[in-house]
C-alpha positions in Angstrom: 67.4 123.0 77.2 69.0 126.4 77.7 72.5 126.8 78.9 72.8 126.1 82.3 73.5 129.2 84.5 76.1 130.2 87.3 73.4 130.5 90.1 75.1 132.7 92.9 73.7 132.9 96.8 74.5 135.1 99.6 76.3 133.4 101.5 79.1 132.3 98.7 77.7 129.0 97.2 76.9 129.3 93.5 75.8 126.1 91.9 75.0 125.9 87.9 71.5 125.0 87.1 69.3 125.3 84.0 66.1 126.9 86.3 67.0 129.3 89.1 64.0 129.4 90.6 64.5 125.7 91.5 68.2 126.4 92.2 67.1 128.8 95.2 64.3 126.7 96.6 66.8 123.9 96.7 68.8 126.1 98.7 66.8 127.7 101.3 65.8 123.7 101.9 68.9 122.1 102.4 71.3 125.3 103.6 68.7 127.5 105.5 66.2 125.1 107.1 67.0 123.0 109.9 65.7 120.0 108.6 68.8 118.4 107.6 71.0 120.2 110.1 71.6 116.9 112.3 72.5 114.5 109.9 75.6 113.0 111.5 77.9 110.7 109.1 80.6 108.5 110.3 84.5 109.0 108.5 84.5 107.8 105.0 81.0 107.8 105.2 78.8 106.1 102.4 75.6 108.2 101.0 73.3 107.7 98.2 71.5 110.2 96.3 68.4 109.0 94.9 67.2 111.9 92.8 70.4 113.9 93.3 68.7 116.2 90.9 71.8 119.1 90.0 73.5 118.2 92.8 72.6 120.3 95.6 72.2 117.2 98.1 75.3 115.8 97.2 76.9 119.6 97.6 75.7 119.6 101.1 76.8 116.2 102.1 80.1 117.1 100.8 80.7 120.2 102.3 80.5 118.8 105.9 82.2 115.8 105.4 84.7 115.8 101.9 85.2 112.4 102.6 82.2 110.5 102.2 81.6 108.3 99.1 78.5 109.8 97.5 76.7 107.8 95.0 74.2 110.4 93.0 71.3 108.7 90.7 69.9 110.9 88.3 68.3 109.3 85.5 67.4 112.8 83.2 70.2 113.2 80.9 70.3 117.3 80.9 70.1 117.3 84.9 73.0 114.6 84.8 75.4 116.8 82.7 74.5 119.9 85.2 74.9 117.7 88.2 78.5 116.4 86.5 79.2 120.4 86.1 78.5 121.2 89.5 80.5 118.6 90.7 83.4 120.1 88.4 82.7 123.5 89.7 83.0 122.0 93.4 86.1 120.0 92.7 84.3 117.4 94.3 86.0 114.0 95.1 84.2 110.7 95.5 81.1 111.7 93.7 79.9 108.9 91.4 77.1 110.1 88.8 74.8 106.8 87.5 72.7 107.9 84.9 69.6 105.8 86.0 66.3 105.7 87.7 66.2 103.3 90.7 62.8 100.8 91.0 61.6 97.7 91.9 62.4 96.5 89.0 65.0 96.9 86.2 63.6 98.5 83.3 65.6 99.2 79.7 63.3 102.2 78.9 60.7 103.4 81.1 58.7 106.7 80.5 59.8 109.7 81.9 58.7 113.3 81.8 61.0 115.7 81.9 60.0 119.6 83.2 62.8 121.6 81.4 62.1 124.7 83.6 61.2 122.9 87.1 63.5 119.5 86.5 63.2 118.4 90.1 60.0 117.7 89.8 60.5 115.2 86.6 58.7 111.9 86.7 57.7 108.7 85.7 54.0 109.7 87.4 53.0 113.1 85.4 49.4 112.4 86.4 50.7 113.3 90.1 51.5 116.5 89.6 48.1 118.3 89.4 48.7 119.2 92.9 51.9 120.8 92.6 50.9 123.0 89.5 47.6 124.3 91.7 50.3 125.4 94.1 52.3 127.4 91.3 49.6 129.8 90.7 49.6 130.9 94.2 53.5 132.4 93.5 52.8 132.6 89.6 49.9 133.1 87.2 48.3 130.2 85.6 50.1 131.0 82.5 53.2 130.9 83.8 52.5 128.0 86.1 51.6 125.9 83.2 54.4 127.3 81.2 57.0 126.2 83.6 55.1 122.8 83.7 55.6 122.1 79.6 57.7 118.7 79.3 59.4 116.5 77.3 58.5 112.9 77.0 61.7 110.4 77.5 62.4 107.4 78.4 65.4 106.6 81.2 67.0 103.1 82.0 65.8 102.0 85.7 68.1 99.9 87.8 67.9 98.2 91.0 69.5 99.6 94.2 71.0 96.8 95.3 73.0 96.4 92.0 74.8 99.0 93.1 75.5 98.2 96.7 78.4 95.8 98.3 77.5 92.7 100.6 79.5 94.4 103.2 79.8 98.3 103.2 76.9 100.4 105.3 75.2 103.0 103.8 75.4 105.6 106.2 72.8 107.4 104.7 70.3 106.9 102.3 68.4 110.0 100.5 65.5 109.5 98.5 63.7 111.9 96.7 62.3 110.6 93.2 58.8 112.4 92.9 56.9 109.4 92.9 58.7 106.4 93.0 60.1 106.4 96.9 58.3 103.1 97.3 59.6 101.8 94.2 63.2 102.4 95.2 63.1 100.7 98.7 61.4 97.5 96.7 64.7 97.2 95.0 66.6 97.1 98.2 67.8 93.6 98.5 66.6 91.8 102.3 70.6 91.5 103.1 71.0 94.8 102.1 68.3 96.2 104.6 71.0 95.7 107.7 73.9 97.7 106.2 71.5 100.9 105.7 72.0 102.8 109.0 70.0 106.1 108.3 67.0 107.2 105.7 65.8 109.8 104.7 62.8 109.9 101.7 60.4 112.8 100.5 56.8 111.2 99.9 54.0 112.8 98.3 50.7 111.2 100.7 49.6 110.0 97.4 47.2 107.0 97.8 48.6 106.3 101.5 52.2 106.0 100.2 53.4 107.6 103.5 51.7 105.2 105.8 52.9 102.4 103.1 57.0 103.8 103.4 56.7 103.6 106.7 55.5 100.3 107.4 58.3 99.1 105.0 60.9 100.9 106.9 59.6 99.2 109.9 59.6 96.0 108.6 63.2 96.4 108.0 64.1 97.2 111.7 63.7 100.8 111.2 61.6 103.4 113.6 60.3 105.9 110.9 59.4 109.3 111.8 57.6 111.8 109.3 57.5 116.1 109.2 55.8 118.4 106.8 58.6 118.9 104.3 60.0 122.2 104.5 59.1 125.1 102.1 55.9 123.4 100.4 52.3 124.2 100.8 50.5 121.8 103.3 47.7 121.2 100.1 50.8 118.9 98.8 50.4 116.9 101.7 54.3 116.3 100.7 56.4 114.9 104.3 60.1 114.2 105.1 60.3 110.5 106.5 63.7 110.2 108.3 65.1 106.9 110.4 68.5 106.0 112.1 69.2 102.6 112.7 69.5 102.4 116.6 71.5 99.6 117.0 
């Protein structure tokens, strides 16, 4: 990987990040779209980050409330040590990095393919990503759309969510977005853990009816799903944000 970059914005953020475009996209989505403008957290708040990525979830989170707890799962090793730096950079308190992929199942070393120039988009599902690289050559030439799609073939520890969680703290808010695998990470979500989660919030690909699929399990668990496009992405993507608060 390349030296992560300082990655500066107009309004005064800068983040470091080892692919700019990707920095910027991740910005206009969480700081310049509306989409995530109502999220309201209680004091000392408790969020988790699946797929915190370099950090720019967590980075929002943070900014409106510096004191929630955030826990940030990112199981690529490079994005981890940018996500750390960014967190450094931020003088961030209460940030805890795990160095992990969340599942349904623990796993020592499951495959992973990691996109050095687009590493959001790493996963343990390559053949899913068709889509998304059809959609590149609309900004990019095919050559450069497959270019920034070359990968590196890994292999990341996956953990349970629950493993992480306490019998008795909420989690005000729980992020998901793992390129693949948002079913997987609700499957490791423990049935007594289901009741302390007051507010979700997963990206899902409608791959194979995963979005119907998400949503029925959020239901099942109490919750009244809704879904939107997701912001910024072609509709061909068929990718939507699936967000729930807990009404009780």
């Amino acid at each position: 990987m390349s030296a992560p970059k300082l990655v500066e914005f107009e309004h005064g953020l800068s983040v470091y990040a080892s692919s700019s475009i990707e920095a910027r996209f991740l910005e206009e989505e969480f700081f310049r779209t509306d989409c995530y403008a109502d999220i309201s957290l209680p004091d000392r708040s408790l969020v988790v980050d699946a797929g915190a990525n370099i950090g720019m979830f967590t980075l929002f989170v943070k900014l409106r409330y510096p004191d929630a707890e955030v826990l940030a799962f990112e199981p690529a090793p490079d994005t981890a040590d940018v996500l750390r730096q960014n967190i450094r950079l931020h003088e961030l308190d209460g940030v805890a990095v795990q160095q992990v992929g969340l599942g349904a199942t623990q796993l020592p070393d499951a495959p992973f393919t990691y996109y050095p120039a687009l590493p959001g988009n790493s996963t343990r599902y390559p053949e899913q990503k068709a889509s998304a690289k059809v959609a590149l050559t609309r900004f990019y030439s095919a050559r450069v759309a497959e270019r920034l799609y070359q990968h590196r073939d890994l292999t990341v520890p996956v953990e349970r969510l629950s493993t992480f969680l306490s019998a008795d703290r909420p989690v005000d808010l729980l992020k998901v977005n793992v390129q693949g695998d948002e079913l997987e990470v609700l499957l490791g979500i423990d049935p007594a853990h289901w009741p302390l989660i007051r507010q979700v919030i997963v990206k899902v690909q409608d791959h194979e009816n995963r979005l119907a699929i998400v949503c029925d399990l959020l239901r099942s668990h109490g919750l009244d799903p809704s879904a939107v496009p997701a912001p910024l992405l072609d509709d061909d993507l068929h990718t939507y944000l699936v967000r729930t608060v807990r009404r009780d």
